[in-house]
N, CA, C and O atoms as a GROMACS GRO file, in nm:
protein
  340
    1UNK      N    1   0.669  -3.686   0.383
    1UNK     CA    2   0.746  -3.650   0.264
    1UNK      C    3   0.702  -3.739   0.148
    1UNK      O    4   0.592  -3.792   0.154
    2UNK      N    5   0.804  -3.765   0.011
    2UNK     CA    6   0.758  -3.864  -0.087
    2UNK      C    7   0.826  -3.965  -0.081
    2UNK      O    8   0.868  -4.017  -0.184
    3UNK      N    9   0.856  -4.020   0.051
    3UNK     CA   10   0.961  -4.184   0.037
    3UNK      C   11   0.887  -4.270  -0.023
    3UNK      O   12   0.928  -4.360  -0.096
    4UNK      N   13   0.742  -4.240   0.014
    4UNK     CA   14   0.667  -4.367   0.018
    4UNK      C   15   0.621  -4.356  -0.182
    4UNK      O   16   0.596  -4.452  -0.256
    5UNK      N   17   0.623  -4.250  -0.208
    5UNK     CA   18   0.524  -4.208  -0.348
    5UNK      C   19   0.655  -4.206  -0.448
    5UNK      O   20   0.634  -4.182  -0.567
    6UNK      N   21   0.764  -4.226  -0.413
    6UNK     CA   22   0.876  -4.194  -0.488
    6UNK      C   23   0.989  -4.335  -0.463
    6UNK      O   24   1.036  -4.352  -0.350
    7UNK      N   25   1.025  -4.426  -0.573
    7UNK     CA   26   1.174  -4.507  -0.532
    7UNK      C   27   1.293  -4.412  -0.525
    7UNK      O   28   1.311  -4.306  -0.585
    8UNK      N   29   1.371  -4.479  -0.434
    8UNK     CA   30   1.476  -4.442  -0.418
    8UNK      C   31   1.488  -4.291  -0.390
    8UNK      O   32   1.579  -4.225  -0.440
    9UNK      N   33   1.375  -4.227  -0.295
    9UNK     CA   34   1.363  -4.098  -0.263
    9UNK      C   35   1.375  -4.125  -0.028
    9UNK      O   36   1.296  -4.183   0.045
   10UNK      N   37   1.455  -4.081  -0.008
   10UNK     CA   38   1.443  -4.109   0.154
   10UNK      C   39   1.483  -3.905   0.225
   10UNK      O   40   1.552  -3.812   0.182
   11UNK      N   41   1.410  -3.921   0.324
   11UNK     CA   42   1.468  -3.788   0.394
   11UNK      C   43   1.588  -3.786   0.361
   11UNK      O   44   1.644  -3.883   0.310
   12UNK      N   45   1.650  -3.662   0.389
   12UNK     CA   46   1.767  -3.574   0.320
   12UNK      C   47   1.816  -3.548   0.528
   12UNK      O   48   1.747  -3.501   0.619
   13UNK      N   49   1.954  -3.602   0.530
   13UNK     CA   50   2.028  -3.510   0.664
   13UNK      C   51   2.072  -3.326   0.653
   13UNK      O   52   2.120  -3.242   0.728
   14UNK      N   53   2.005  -3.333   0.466
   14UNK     CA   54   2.041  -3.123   0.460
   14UNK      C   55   1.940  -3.089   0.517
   14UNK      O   56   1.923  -2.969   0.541
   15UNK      N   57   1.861  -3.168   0.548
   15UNK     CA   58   1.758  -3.066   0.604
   15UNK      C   59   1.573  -3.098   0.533
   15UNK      O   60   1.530  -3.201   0.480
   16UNK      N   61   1.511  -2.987   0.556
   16UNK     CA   62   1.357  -2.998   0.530
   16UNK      C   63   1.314  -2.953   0.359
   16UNK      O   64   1.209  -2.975   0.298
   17UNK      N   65   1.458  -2.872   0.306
   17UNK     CA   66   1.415  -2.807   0.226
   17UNK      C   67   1.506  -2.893   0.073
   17UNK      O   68   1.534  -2.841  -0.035
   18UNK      N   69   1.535  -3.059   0.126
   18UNK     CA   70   1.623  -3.165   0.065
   18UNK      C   71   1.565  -3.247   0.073
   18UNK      O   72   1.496  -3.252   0.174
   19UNK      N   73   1.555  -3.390  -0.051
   19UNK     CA   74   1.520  -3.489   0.009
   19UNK      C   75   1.647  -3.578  -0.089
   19UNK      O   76   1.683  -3.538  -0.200
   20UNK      N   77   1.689  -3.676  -0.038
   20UNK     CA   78   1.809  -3.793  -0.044
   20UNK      C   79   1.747  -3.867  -0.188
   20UNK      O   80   1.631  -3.909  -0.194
   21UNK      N   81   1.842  -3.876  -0.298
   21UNK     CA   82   1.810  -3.955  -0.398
   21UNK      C   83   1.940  -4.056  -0.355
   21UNK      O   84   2.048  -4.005  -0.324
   22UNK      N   85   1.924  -4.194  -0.355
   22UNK     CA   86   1.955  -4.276  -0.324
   22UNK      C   87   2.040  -4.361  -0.437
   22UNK      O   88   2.144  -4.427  -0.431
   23UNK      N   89   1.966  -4.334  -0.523
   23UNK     CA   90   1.985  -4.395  -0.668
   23UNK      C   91   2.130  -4.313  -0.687
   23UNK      O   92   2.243  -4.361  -0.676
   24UNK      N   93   2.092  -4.168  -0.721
   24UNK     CA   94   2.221  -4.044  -0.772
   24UNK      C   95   2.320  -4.072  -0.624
   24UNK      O   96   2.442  -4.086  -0.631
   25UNK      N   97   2.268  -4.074  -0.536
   25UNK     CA   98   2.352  -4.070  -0.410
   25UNK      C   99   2.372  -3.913  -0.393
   25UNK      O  100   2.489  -3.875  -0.397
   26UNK      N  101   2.305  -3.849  -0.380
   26UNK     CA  102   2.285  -3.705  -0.352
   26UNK      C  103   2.173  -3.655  -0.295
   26UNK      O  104   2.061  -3.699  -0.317
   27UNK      N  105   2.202  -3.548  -0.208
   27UNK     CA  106   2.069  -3.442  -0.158
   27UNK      C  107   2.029  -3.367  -0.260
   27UNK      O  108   2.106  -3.322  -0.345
   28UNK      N  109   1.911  -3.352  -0.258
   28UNK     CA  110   1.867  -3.239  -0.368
   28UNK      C  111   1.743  -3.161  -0.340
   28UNK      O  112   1.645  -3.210  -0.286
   29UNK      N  113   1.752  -3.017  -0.386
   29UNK     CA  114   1.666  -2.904  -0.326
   29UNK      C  115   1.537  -2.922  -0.335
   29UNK      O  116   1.543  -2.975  -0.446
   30UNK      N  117   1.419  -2.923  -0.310
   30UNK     CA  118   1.308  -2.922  -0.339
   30UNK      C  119   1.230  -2.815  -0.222
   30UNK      O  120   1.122  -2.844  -0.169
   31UNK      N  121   1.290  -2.716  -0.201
   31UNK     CA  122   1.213  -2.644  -0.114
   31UNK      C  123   1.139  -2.542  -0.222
   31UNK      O  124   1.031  -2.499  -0.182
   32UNK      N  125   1.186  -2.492  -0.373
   32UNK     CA  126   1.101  -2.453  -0.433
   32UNK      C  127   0.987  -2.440  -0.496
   32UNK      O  128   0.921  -2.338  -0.512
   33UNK      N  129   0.960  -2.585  -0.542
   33UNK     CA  130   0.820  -2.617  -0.544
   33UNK      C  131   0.781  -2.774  -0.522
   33UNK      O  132   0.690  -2.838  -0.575
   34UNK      N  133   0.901  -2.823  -0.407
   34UNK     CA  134   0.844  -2.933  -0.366
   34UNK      C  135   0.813  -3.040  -0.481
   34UNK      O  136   0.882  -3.047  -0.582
   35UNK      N  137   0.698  -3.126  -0.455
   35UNK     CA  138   0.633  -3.218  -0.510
   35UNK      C  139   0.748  -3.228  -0.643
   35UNK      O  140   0.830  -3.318  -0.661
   36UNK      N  141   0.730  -3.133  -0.709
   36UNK     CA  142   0.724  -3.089  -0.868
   36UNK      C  143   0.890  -3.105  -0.835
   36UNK      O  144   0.951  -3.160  -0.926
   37UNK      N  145   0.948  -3.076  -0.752
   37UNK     CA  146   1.140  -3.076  -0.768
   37UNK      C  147   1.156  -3.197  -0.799
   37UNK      O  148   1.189  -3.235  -0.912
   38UNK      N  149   1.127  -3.290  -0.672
   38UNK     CA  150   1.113  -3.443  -0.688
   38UNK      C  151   1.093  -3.517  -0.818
   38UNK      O  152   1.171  -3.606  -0.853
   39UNK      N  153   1.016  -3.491  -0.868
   39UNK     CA  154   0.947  -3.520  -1.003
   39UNK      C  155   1.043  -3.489  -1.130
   39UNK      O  156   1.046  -3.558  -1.233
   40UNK      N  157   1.105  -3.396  -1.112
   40UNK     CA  158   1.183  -3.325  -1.218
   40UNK      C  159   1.311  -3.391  -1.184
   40UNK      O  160   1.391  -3.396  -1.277
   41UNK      N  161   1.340  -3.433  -1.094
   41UNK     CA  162   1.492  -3.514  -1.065
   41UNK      C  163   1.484  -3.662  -1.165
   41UNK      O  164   1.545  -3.711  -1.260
   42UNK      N  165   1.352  -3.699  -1.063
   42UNK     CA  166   1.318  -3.827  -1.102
   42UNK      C  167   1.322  -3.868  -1.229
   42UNK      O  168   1.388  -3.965  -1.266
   43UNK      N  169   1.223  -3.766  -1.333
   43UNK     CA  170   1.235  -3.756  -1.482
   43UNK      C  171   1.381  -3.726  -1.534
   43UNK      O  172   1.386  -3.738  -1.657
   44UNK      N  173   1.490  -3.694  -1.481
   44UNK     CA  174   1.590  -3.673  -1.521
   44UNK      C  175   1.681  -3.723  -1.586
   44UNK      O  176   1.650  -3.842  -1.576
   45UNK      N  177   1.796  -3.721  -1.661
   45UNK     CA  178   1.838  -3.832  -1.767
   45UNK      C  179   1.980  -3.906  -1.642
   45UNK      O  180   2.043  -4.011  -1.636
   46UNK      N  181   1.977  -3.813  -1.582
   46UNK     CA  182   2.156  -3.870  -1.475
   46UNK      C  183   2.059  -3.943  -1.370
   46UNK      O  184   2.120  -4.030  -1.307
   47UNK      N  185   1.892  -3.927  -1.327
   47UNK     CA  186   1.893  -4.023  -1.223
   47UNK      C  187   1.813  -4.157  -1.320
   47UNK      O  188   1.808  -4.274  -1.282
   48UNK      N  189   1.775  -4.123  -1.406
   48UNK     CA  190   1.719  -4.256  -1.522
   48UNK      C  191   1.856  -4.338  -1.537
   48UNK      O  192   1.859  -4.461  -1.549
   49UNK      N  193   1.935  -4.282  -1.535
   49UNK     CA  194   2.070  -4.347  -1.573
   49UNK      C  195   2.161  -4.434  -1.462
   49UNK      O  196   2.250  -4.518  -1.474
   50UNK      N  197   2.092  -4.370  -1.344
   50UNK     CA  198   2.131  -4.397  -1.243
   50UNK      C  199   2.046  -4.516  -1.157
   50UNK      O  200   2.105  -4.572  -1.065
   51UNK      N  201   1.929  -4.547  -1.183
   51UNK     CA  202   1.817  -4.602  -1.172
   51UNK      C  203   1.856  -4.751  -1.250
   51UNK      O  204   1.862  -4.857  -1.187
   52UNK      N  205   1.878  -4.744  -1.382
   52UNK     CA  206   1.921  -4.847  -1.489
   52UNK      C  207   2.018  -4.892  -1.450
   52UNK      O  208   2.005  -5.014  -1.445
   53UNK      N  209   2.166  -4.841  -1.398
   53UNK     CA  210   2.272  -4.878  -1.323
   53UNK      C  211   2.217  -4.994  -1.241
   53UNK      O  212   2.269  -5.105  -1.247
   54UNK      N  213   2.133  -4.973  -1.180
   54UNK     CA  214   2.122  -5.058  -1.051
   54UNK      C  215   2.057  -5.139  -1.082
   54UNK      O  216   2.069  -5.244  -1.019
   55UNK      N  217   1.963  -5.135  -1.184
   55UNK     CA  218   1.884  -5.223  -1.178
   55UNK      C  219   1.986  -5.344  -1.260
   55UNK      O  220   1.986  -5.458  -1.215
   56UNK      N  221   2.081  -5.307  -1.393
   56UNK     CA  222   2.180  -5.348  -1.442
   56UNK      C  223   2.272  -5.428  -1.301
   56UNK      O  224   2.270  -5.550  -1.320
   57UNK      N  225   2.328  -5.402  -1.203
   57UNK     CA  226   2.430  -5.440  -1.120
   57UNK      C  227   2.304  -5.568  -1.050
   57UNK      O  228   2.311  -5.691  -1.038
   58UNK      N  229   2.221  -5.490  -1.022
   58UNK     CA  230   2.124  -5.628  -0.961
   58UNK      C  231   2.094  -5.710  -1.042
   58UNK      O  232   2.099  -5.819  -0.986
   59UNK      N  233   2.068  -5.718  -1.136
   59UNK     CA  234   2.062  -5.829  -1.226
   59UNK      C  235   2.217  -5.940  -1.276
   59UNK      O  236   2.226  -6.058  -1.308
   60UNK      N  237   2.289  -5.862  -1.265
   60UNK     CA  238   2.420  -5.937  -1.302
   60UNK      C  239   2.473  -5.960  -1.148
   60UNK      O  240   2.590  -5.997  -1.142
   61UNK      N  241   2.426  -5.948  -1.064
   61UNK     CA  242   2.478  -6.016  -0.910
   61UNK      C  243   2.363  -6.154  -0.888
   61UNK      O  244   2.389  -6.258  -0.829
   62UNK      N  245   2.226  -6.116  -0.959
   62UNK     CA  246   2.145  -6.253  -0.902
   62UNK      C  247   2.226  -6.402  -1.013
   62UNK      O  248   2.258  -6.517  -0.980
   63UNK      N  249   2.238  -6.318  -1.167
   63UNK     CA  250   2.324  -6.406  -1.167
   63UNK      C  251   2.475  -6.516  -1.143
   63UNK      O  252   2.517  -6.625  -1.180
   64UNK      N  253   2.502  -6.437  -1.084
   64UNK     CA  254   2.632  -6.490  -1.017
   64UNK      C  255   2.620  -6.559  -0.920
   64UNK      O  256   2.702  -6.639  -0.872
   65UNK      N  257   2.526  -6.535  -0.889
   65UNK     CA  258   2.436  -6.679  -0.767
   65UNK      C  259   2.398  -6.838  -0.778
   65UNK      O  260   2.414  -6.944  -0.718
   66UNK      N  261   2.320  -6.768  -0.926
   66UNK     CA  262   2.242  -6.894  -0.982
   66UNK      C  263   2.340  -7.022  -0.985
   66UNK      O  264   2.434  -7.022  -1.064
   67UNK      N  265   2.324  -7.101  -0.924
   67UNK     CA  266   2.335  -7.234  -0.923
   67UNK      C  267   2.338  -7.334  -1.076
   67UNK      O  268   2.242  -7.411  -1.068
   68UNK      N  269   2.387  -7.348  -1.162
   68UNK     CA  270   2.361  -7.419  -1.306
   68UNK      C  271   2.346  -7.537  -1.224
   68UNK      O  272   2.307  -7.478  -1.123
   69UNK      N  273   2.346  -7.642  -1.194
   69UNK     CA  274   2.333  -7.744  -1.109
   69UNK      C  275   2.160  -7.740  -1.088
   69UNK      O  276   2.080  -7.815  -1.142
   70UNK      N  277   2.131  -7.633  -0.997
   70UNK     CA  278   2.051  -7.658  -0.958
   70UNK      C  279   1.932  -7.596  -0.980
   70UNK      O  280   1.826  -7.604  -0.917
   71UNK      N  281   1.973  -7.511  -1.108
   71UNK     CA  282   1.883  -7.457  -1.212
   71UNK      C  283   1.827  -7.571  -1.291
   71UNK      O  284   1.704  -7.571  -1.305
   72UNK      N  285   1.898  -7.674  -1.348
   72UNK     CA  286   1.898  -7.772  -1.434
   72UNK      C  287   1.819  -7.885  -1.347
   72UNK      O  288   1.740  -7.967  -1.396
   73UNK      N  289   1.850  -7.876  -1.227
   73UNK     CA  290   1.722  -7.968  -1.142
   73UNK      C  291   1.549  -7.932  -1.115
   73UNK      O  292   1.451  -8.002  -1.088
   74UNK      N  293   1.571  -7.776  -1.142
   74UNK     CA  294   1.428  -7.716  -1.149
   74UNK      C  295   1.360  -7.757  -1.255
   74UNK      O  296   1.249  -7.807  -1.235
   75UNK      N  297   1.409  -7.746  -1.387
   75UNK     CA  298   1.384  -7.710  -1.499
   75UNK      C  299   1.356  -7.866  -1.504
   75UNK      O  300   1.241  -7.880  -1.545
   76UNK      N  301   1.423  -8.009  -1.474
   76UNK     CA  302   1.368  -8.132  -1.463
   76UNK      C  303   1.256  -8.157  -1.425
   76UNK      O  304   1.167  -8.208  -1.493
   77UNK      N  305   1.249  -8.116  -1.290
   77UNK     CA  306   1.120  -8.103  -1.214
   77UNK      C  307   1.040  -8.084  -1.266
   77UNK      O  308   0.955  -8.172  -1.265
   78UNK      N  309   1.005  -7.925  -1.367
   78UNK     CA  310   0.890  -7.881  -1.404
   78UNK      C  311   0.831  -7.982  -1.487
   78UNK      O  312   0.715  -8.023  -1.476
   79UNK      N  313   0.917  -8.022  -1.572
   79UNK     CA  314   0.928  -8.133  -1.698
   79UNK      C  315   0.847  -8.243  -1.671
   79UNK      O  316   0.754  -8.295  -1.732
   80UNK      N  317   0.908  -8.269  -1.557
   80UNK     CA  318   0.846  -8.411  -1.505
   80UNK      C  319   0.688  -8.344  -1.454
   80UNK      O  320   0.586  -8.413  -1.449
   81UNK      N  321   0.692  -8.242  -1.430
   81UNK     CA  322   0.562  -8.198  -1.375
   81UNK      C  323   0.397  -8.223  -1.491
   81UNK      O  324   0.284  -8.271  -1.493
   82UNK      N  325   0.497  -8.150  -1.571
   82UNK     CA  326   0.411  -8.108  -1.693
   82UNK      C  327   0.362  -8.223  -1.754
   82UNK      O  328   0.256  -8.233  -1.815
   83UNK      N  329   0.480  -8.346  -1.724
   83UNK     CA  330   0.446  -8.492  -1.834
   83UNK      C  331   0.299  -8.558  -1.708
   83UNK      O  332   0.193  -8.618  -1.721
   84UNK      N  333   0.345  -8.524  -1.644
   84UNK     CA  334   0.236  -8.627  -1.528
   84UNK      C  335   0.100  -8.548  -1.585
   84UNK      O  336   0.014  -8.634  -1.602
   85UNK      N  337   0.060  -8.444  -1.614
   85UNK     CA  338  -0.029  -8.368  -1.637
   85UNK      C  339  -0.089  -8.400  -1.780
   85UNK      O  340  -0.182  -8.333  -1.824
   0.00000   0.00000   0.00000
């Protein structure tokens, strides 16, 4: 299929004539002209939108991680790196 040629594209449980957008969280038809369905989802403004979502939620979860502590110890490091140089 196009899991591999496509993000966020995985087999579909509707069947052969579906493949799973992951992103939209929906099955969608592509038994009509295939390749080209895929493509036309993909280009679409609800899975572009849907695509940006995530990439939006992943970005505001790595920050909620980040360490200020130990961000501020990297950023020493480099410092000190750069002066030895």
């Amino acid at each position: 299929m196009w899991c591999s040629e496509f993000e966020y594209v995985a087999v579909s449980k509707a069947g052969n004539g579906y493949f799973y957008c992951s992103a939209c969280r929906k099955d969608v038809a592509c038994s009509h002209m295939g390749r080209a369905d895929v493509q036309r989802h993909c280009a679409g403004p609800r899975h572009i939108q849907s695509v940006s979502d995530i990439k939006t939620r992943a970005t505001m979860n790595m920050d909620a991680y980040v360490d200020k502590s130990q961000e501020a110890l990297v950023n020493k490091v480099v410092i000190e790196i750069c002066a030895v140089r």
